[in-house]
C-alpha positions as CSV (number, residue, x, y, z in Angstrom):
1,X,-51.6,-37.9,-17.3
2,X,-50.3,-34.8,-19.1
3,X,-50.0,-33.0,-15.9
4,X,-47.5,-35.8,-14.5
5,X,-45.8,-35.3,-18.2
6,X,-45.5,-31.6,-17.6
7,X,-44.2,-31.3,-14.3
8,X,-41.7,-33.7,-15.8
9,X,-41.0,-31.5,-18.4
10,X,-40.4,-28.8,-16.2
11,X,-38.5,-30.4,-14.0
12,X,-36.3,-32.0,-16.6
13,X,-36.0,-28.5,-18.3
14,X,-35.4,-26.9,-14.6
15,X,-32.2,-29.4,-14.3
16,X,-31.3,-28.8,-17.6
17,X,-30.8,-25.1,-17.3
18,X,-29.4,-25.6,-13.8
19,X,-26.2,-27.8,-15.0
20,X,-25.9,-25.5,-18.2
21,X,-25.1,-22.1,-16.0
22,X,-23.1,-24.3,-13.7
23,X,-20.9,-25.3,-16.7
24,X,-20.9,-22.1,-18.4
25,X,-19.0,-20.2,-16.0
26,X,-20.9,-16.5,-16.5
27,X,-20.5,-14.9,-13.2
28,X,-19.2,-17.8,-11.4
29,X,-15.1,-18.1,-10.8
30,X,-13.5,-20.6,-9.4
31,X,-10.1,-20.6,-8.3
32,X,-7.7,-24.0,-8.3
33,X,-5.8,-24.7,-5.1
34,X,-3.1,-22.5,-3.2
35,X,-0.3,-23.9,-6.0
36,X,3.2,-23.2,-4.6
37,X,6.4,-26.4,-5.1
38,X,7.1,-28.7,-2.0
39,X,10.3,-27.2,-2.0
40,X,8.8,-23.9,-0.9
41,X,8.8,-24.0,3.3
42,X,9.1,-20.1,4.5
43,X,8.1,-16.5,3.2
44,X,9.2,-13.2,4.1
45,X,6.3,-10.8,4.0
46,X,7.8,-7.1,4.0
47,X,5.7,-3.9,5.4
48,X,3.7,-2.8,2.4
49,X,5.3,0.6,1.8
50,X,3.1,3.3,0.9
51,X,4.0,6.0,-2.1
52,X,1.1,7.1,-3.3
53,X,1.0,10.8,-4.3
54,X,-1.9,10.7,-1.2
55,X,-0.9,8.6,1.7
56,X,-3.7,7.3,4.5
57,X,-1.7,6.3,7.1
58,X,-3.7,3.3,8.1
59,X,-3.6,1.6,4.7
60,X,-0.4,-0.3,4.8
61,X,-0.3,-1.5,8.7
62,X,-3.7,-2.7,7.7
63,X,-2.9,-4.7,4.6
64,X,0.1,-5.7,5.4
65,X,-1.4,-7.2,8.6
66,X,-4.3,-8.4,6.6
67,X,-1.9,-10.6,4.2
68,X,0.3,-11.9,6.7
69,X,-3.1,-13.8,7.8
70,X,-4.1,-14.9,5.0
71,X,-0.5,-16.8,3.7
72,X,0.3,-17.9,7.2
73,X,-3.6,-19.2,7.5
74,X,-4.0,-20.4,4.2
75,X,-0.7,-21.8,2.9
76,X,1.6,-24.1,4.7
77,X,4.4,-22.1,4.3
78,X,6.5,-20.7,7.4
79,X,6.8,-17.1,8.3
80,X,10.7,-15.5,9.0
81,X,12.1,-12.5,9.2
82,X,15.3,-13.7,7.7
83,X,16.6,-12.8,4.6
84,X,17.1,-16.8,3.4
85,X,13.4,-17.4,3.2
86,X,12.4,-19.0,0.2
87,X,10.1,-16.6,-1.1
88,X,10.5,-12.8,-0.5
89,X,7.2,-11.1,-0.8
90,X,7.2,-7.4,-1.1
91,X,4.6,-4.3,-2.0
92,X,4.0,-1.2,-2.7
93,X,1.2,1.2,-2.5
94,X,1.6,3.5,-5.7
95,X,-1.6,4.5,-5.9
96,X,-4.9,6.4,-3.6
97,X,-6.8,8.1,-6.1
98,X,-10.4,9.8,-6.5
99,X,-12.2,10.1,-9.5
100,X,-16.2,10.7,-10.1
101,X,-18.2,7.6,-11.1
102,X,-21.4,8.9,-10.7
103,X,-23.4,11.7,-11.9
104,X,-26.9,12.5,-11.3
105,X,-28.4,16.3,-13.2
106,X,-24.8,16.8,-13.5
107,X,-24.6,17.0,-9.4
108,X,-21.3,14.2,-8.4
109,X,-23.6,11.3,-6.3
110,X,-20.4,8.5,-6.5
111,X,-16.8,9.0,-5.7
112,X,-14.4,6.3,-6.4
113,X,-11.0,5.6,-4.4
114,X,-9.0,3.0,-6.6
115,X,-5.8,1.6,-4.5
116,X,-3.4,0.2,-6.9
117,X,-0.7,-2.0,-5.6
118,X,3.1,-3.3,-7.1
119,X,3.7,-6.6,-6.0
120,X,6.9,-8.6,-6.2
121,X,7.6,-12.1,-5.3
122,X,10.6,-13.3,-5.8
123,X,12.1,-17.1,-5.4
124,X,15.3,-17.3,-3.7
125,X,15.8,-20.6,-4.4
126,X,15.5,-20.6,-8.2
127,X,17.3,-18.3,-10.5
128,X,15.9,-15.2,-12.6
129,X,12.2,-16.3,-10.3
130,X,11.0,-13.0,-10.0
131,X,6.9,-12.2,-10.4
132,X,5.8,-8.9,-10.7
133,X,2.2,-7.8,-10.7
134,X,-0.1,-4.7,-10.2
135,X,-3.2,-5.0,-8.7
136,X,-5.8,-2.4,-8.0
137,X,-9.3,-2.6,-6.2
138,X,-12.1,0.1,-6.5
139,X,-14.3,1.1,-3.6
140,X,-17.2,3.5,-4.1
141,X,-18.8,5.7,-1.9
142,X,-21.3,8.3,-2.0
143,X,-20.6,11.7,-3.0
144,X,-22.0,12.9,0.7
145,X,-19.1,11.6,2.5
146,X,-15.9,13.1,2.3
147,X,-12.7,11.1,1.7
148,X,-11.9,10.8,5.8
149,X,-15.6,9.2,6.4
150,X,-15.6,7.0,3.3
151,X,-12.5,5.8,4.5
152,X,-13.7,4.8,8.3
153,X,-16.6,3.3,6.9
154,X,-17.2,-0.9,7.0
155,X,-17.2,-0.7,3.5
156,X,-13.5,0.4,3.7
157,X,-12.5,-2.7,5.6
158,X,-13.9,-4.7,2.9
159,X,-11.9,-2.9,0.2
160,X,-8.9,-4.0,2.4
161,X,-10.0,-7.6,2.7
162,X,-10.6,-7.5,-1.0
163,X,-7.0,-6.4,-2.3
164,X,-5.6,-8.8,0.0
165,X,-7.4,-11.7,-1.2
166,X,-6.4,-10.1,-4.5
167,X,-2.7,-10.1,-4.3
168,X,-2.8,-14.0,-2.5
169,X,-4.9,-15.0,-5.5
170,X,-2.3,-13.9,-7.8
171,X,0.6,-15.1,-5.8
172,X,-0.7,-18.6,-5.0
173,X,-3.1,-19.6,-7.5
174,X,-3.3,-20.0,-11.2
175,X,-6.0,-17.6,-12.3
């Protein structure tokens, strides 16, 4: 009998523990719904222009492409090139920067390329509806590779995927 009593234990504590770091949110985000009004049917999505002091020629075409999929696929709003849309979506690259994030007996062993991004959205059908946010994303690579190889790695992609998912988060959902 107190083998049966402390596997229950266990298993009680087990479930315990399990619901508590559910609840307690450390590490774990959740995001509510894609929130935009009924009244909302189309978006303009500009080309992402690029002004960063460096510019990769790539990045732009790639998010821009990259967030055009996303709102179209996730959202049930309308695409148009026309200038009545409801929403007006534009972006701005303003920043490509390296910096050193790791050091190893003071030899440079991490570089770090931080994109930062100025969004605006505005809301043509209601007045003064303006949002602006910045958003940046960090993507680390090894000293070894120089900024050209870093930036036709898989990794790269993902730092691409990850903005965009970024900026629709903070477009379209309360978070």
């Amino acid at each position: 009998m107190p083998v049966i009593k402390k596997i229950y234990f266990f298993a009680l504590t087990a479930a315990i523990v399990g619901l508590a770091s559910l609840n307690s949110g450390c590490g774990v985000y959740s995001f509510k719904d894609v929130s935009i009004p009924d009244s909302i049917k189309t978006i303009k999505i500009n080309i992402i222009e690029n002004r960063a002091p460096y510019v990769n020629p790539q990045l732009a075409p790639q998010l821009t492409e990259r967030l055009q999929r996303k709102i179209v696929g996730q959202t049930k709003l309308s695409r148009t090139n026309s200038d009545n849309a409801h929403y007006d979506l534009k972006a701005t690259i303003v920043d490509y920067s390296v910096t050193t994030s790791g050091v190893s007996n003071q030899q440079t062993t991490q570089n770090r390329l931080t994109v930062t991004v100025e969004v605006t959205l505005t809301n043509q059908l209601a007045e003064n509806a303006e949002k602006k946010y910045t958003i940046s994303r960090p993507f680390d690579f090894s000293a070894n590779l120089s900024l050209q190889a870093a930036e036709s790695s898989p990794a790269f992609a993902e730092l691409i995927k990850g903005l965009s998912d970024d900026i629709f988060n903070r477009l379209f959902s309360e978070w």
